[in-house]
C-alpha positions as CSV (number, residue, x, y, z in Angstrom):
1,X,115.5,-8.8,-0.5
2,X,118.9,-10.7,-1.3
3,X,118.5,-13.9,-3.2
4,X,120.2,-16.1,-1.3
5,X,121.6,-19.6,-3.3
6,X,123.1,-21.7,-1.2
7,X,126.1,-23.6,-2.2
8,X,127.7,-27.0,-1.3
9,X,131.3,-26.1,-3.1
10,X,131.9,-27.9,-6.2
11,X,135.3,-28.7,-5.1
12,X,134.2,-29.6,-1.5
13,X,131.5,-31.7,-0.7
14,X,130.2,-31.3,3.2
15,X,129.2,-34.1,4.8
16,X,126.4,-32.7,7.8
17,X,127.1,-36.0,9.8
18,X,130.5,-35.8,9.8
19,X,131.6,-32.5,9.1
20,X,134.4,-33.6,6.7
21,X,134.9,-32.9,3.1
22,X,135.9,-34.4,0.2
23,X,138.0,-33.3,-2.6
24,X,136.0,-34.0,-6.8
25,X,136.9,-31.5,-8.7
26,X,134.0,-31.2,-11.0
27,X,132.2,-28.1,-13.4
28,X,129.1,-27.9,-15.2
29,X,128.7,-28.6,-18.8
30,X,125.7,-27.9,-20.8
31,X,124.6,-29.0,-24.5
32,X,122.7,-27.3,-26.8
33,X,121.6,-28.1,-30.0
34,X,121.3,-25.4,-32.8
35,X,121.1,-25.3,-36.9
36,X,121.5,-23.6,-40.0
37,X,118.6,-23.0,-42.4
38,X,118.2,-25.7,-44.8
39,X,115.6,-25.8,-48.2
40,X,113.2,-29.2,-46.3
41,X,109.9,-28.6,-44.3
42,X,111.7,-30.8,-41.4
43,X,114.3,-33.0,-40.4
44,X,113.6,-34.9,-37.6
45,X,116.8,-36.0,-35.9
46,X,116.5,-38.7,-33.3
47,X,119.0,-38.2,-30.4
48,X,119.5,-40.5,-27.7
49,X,122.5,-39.5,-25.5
50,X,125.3,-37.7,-25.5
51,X,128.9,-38.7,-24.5
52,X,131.7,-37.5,-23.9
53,X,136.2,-38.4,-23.7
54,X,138.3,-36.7,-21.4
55,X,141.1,-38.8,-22.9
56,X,143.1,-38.9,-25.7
57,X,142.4,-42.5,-26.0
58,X,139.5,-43.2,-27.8
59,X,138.7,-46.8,-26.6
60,X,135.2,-47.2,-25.3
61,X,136.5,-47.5,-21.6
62,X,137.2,-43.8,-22.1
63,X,133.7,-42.6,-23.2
64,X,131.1,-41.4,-20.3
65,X,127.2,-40.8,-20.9
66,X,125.7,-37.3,-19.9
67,X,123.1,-38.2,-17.1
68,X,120.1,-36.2,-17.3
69,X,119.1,-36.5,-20.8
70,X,116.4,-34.8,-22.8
71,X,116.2,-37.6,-25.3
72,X,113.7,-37.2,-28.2
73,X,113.2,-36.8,-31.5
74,X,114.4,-33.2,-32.8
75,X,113.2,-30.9,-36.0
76,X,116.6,-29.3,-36.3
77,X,114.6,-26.5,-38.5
78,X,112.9,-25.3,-35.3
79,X,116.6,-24.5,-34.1
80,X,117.3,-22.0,-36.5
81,X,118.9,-18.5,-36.8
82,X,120.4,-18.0,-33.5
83,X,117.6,-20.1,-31.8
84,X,118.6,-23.5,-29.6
85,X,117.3,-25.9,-27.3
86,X,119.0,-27.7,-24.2
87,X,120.2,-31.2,-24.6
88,X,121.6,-32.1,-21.5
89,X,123.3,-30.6,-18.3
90,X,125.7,-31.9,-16.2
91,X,128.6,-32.3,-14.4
92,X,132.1,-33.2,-15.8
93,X,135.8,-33.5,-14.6
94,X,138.4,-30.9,-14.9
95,X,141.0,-31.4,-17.8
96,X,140.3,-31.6,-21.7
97,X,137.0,-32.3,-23.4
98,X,138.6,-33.7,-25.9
99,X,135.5,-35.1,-27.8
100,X,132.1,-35.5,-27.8
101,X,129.4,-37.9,-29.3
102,X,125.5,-38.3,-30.3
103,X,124.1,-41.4,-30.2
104,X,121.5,-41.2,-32.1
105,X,117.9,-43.7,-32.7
106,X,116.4,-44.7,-35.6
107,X,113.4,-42.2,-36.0
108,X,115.3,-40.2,-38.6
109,X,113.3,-38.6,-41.1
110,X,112.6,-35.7,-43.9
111,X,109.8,-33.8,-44.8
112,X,109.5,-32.6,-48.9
113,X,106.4,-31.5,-50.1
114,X,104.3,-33.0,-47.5
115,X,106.0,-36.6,-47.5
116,X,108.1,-38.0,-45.0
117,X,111.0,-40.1,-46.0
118,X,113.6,-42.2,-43.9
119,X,116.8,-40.4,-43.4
120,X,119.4,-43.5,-43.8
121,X,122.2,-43.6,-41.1
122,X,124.7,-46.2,-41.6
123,X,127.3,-46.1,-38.5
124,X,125.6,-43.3,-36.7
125,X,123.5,-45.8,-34.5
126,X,126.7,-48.2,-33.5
127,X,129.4,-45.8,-33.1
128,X,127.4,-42.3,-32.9
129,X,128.7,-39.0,-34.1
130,X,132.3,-38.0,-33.2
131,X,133.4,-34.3,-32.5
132,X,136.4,-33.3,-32.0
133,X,136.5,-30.5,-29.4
134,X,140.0,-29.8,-27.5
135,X,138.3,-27.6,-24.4
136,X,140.4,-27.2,-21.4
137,X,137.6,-27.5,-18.6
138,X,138.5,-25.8,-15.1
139,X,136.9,-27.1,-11.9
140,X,134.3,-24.9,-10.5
141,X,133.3,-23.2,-14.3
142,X,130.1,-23.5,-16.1
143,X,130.5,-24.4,-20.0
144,X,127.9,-24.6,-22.7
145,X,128.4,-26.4,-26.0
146,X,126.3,-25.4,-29.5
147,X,126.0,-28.2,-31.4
148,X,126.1,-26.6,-35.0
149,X,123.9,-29.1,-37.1
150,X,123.7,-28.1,-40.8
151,X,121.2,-29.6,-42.3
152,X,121.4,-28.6,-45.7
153,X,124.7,-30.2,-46.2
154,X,124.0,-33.3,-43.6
155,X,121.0,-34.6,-46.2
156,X,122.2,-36.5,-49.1
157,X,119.9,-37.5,-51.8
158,X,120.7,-40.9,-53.1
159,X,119.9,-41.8,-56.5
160,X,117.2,-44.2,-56.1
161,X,115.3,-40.7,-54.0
162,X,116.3,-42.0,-50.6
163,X,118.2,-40.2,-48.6
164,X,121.2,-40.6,-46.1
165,X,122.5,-38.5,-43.7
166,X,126.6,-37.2,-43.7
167,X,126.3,-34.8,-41.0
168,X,128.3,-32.1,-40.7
169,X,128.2,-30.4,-37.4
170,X,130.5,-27.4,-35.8
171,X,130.8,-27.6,-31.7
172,X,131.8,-24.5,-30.2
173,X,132.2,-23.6,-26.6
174,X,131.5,-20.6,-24.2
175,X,132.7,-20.3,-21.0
176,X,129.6,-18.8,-19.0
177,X,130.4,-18.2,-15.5
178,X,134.0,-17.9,-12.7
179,X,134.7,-18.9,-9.4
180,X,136.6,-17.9,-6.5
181,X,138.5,-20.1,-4.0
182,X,140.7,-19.6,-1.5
183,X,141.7,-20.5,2.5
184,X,140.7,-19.9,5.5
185,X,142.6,-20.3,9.0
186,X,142.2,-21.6,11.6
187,X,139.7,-24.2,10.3
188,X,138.2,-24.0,13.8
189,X,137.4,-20.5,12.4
190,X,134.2,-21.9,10.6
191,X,133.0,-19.0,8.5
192,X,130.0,-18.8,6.7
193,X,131.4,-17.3,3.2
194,X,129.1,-14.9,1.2
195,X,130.3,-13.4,-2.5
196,X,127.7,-10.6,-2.8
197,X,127.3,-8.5,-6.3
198,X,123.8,-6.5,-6.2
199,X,121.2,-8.2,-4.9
200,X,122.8,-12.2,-5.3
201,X,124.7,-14.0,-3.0
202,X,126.3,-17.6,-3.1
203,X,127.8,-18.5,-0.2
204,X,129.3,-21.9,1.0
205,X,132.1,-23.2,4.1
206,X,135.4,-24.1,3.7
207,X,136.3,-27.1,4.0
208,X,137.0,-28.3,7.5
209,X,140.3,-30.3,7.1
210,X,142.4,-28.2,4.7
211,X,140.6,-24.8,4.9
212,X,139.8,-24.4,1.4
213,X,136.7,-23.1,-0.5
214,X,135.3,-22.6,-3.4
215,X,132.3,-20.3,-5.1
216,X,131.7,-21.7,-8.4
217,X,129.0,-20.7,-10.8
218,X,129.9,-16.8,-10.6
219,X,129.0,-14.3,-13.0
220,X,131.6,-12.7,-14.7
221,X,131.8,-9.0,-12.0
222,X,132.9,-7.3,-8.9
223,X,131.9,-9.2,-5.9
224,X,132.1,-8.2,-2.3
225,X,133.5,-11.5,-0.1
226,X,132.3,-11.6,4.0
227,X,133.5,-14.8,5.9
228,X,131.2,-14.5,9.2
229,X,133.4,-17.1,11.4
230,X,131.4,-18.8,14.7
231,X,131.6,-16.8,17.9
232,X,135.0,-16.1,19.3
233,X,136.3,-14.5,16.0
234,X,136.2,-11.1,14.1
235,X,134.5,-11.9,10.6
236,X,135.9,-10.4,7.9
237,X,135.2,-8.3,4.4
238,X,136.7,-7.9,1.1
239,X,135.6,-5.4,-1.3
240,X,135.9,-5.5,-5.0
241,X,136.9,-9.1,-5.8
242,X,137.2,-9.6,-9.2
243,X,135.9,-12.6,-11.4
244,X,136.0,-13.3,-15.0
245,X,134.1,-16.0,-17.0
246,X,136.4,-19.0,-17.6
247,X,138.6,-18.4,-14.9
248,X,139.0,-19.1,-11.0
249,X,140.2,-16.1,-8.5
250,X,142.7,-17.5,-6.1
251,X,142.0,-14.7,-2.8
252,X,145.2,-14.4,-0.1
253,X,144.9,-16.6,2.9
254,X,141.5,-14.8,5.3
255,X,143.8,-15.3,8.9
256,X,140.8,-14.6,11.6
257,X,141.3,-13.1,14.5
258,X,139.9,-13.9,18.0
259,X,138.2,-11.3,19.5
């Protein structure tokens, strides 16, 4: 059996009382937390929230908290050697991700031989941890940031056997799925739209103003498109539409015919 997902478009959200849409272009962003190996038994690294500036201003009015949060306190040694954990998923708006930013608590701590000591952070709390990142972000696309925190070199030592945290952390980002849009005419057309690769289908309707759709969340891969329209038109099919991660596939006008 097909495994049906069912998607309200990304681009166009379908109101069931109304039948209208509305245009938010939006994708998906993910953060993940990861780590090199570092010579302590733990470091526990409390995070709070994550943020994130799709401006180059970097006032506060420009900064905008990730909803959906796993907040907690992290050992960044259990995230080690290609091994990471989810901090938080959701959705963001198309243009640059210029930066993002931890916030994090004051549970901060190391383990040495047995003994847990306070890991000291002096503006990480007020202002959080900045990262520059420069991603262009296309509606429709799913996109997963690693948060590379190396502990070894974010632990300082101080001289009185404290210790303070300098972090030094590497984002990188993946673009991990496509989408396909399109139009469709005449609106009063309706189609149900399918995008079908082995045994998955996402399927959503246009929208019933302009015409437009969108399948976002796609798997990079050859998909087979059919638009089954209400009764009174011919549905159509289109083999062998291609979609590559990071990238939306713009299809030629579907024109339906009345049968």
């Amino acid at each position: 059996m097909k495994k049906l997902v069912f998607v309200i478009a990304t681009l166009f959200v379908i109101s069931a009382c109304e039948e209208e849409n509305t245009t938010n272009e939006m994708a998906s962003l993910k953060v993940h937390l990861t780590d090199a190996p570092a010579a302590y038994q733990e470091v526990l690294i409390d995070i709070e929230e994550v943020r994130y500036n799709m401006s180059e201003e970097e006032g506060e009015e420009n900064w905008h908290t990730l909803e959906n949060m796993n907040a907690g306190v992290y050992n960044l040694l259990d995230f080690t050697n290609g091994i990471d954990t989810l901090l938080v998923e959701d959705e963001i708006p198309a243009g640059t991700l210029h930066q993002v930013r931890l916030i994090l608590g004051d549970d901060n701590q190391i383990k040495v031989d047995g003994e847990y000591h306070d890991i000291q952070t002096p503006s990480a709390q007020q202002s959080g941890l900045k990262l520059n990142v420069q991603a262009p972000i296309v509606a429709g696309i799913t996109y997963e940031i690693w948060l590379d925190f190396d502990a070894g070199r974010s632990i300082v030592e101080k001289g009185n056997g404290g210790y303070l945290l300098k972090p030094v952390i590497r984002a990188y980002t993946e673009e991990l799925s496509g989408a396909i849009s399109g139009v469709i005419e005449p609106v009063e057309a309706k189609p149900y739209i399918m995008a079908i690769m082995n045994d998955d289908t996402i399927a959503t309707y246009a929208d019933t103003i302009s015409g437009e759709y969108l399948l976002s969340g796609l798997e990079g891969g050859s998909y087979d498109m059919e638009f089954e329209p209400v009764d009174g038109y011919n549905p159509q099919i289109v083999n062998d539409v291609d979609v590559v991660n990071g990238e939306v596939t713009t299809m030629d006008t579907i024109t339906f015919q009345m049968n």
